[in-house]
Structure formats: C-alpha cells, structure tokens
Backbone bond lengths (Angstrom), bond angles and torsions (degrees), N, CA, C in turn:
res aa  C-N    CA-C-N  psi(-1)  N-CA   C-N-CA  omega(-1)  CA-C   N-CA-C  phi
1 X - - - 1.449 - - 1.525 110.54 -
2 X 1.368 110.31 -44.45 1.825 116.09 165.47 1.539 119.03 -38.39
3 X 1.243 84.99 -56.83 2.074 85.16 -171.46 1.425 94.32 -83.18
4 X 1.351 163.05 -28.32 1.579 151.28 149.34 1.878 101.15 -43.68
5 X 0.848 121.91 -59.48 1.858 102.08 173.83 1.013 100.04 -50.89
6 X 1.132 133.34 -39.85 2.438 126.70 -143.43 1.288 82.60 -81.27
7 X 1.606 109.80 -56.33 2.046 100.17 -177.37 1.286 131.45 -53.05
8 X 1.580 104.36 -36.28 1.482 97.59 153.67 1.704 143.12 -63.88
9 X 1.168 79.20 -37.09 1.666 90.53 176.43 1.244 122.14 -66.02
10 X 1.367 120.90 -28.18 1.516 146.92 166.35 1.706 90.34 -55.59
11 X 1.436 102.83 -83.47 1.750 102.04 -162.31 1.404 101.85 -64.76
12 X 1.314 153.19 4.50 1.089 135.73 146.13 1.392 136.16 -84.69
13 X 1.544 107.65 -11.85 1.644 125.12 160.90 1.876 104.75 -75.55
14 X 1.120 113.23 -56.71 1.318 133.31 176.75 2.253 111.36 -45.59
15 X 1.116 74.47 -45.46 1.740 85.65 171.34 1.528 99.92 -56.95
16 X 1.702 95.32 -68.42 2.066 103.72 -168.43 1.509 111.10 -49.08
17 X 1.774 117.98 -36.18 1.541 103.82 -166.15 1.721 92.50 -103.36
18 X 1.450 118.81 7.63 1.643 100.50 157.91 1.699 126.12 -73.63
19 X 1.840 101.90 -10.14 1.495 87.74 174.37 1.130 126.42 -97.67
20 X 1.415 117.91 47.95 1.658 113.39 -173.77 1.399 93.53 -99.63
21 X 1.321 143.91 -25.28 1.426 137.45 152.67 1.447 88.27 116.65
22 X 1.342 115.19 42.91 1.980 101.59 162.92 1.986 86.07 -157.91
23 X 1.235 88.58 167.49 1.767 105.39 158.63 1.475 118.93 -129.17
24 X 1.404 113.79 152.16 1.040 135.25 -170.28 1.739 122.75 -77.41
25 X 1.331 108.75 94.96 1.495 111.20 -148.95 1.416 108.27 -93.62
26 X 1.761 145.23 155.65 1.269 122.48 150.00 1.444 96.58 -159.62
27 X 1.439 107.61 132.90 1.549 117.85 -178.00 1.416 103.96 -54.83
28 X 1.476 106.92 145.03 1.535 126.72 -170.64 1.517 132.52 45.40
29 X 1.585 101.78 42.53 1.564 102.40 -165.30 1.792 83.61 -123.25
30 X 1.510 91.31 151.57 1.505 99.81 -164.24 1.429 93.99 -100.62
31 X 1.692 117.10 153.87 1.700 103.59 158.97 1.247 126.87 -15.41
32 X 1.144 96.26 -87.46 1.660 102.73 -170.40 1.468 121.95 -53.35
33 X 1.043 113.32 -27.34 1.726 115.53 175.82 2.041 96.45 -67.22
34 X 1.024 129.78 -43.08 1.139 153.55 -148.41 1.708 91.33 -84.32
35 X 1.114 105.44 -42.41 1.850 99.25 -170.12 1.905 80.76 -101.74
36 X 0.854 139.33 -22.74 1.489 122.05 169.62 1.551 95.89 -57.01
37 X 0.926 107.05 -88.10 1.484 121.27 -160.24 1.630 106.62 -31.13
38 X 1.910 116.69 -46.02 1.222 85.39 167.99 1.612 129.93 -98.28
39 X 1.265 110.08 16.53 1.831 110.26 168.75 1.741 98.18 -83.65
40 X 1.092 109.37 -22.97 1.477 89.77 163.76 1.708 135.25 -85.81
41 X 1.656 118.64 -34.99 1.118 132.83 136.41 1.599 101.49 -18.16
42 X 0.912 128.44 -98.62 1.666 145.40 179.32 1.108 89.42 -7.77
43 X 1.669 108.47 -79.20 1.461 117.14 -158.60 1.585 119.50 -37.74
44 X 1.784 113.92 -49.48 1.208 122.31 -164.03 1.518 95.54 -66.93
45 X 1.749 113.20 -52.97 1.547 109.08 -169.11 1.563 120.40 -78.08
46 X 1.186 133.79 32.05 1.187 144.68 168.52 1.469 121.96 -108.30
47 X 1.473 106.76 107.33 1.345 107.88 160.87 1.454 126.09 -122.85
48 X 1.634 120.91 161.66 1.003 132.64 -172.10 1.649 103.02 -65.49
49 X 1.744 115.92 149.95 1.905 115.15 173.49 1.659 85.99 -161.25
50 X 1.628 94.50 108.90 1.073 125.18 133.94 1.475 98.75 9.60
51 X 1.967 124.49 149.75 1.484 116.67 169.78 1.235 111.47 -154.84
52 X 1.284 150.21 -134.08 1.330 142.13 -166.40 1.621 77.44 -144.45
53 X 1.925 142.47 -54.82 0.824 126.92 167.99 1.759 138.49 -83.81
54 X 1.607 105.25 23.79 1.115 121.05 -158.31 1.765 127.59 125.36
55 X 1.407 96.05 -167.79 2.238 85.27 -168.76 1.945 67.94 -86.82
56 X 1.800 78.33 163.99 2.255 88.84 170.93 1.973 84.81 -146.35
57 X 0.986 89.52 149.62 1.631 97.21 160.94 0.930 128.51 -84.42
58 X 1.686 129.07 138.11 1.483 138.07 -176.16 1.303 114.99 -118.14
59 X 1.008 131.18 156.99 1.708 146.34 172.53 1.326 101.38 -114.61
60 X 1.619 100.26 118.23 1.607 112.76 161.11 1.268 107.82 -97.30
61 X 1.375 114.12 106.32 1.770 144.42 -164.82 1.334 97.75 -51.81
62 X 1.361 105.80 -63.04 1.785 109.76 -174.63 1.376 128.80 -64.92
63 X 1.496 116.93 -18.04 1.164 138.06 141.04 1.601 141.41 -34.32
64 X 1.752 83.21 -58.33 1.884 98.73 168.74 1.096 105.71 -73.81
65 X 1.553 125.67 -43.12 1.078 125.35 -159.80 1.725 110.80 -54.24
66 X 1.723 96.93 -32.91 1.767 107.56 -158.71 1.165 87.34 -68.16
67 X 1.306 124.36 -60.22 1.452 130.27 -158.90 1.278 104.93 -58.19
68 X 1.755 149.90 -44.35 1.289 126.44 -160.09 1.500 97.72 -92.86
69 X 1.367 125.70 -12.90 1.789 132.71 176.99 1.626 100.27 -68.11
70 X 1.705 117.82 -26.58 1.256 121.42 -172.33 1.490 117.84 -91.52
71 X 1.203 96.16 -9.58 1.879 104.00 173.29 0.842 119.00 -109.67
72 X 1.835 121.49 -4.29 1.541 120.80 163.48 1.628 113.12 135.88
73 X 1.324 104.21 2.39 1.652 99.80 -148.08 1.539 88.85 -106.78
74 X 1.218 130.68 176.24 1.721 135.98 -174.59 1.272 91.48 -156.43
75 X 1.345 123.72 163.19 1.452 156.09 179.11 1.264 93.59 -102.34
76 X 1.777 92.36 136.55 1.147 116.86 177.18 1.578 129.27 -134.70
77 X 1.144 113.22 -147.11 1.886 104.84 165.46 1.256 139.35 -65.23
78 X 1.171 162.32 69.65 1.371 147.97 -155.46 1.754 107.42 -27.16
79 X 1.561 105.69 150.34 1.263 109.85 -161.97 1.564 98.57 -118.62
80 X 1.354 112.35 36.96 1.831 124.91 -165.44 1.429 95.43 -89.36
C-alpha cells in the first residue's frame, strides 16, 4: 500500500512540474536514470503545508529546478 501512495505522489508532483512547458534533457542519460533522478529531485524539493482539508504536498520549483541543473540536465522544448 506504501509504494501505491509514493507512485501516486510521484505522478501527481510529476503532473504539477510537467506544466512548465519544457523537459529536462542530458546527453547520455537513459530513461530510467532520467525518471530516477527526477523522483528524487521531487523528493528533496517537496514539502509538507498545512491545508484547510489536511497537510498536501508542495514542490519548491526553484529547488527542483537547482537540483536537476545540479546533476547535469537543462530545460528544454516542450514535447506537446
């Protein structure tokens, strides 16, 4: 039941920082290293805020952002 919340919580952080209209690119990085790197990104820049229906999780943008700029990766074109 743990790792079915984490997957959600993942694709619902993952939803919020897919609408900035670019992806996160870096020569010779495979899928999966690529979605590691950012469920972990996520991970670090996510914190819990207090809510009117309970705590909800947030993404501090500038945060993720540092962290996947810090492992190599750059923003790029949206792929819409």
């Amino acid at each position: 039941m743990r790792t079915r919340s984490t997957l959600l919580l993942a694709l619902v952080l993952l939803a919020g920082c897919g609408s900035s209209g670019g992806t996160w690119t870096k020569a010779g990085v495979t899928e999966p290293e690529q979605k590691r790197d950012t469920l972990d990104c996520l991970g670090q820049a996510r914190t819990m805020v207090a809510g009117r229906d309970g705590p909800r999780p947030v993404v501090d943008q500038d945060r993720y952002r540092g962290c996947m700029a810090n492992r190599g990766y750059t923003m790029g074109p949206g792929t819409q």
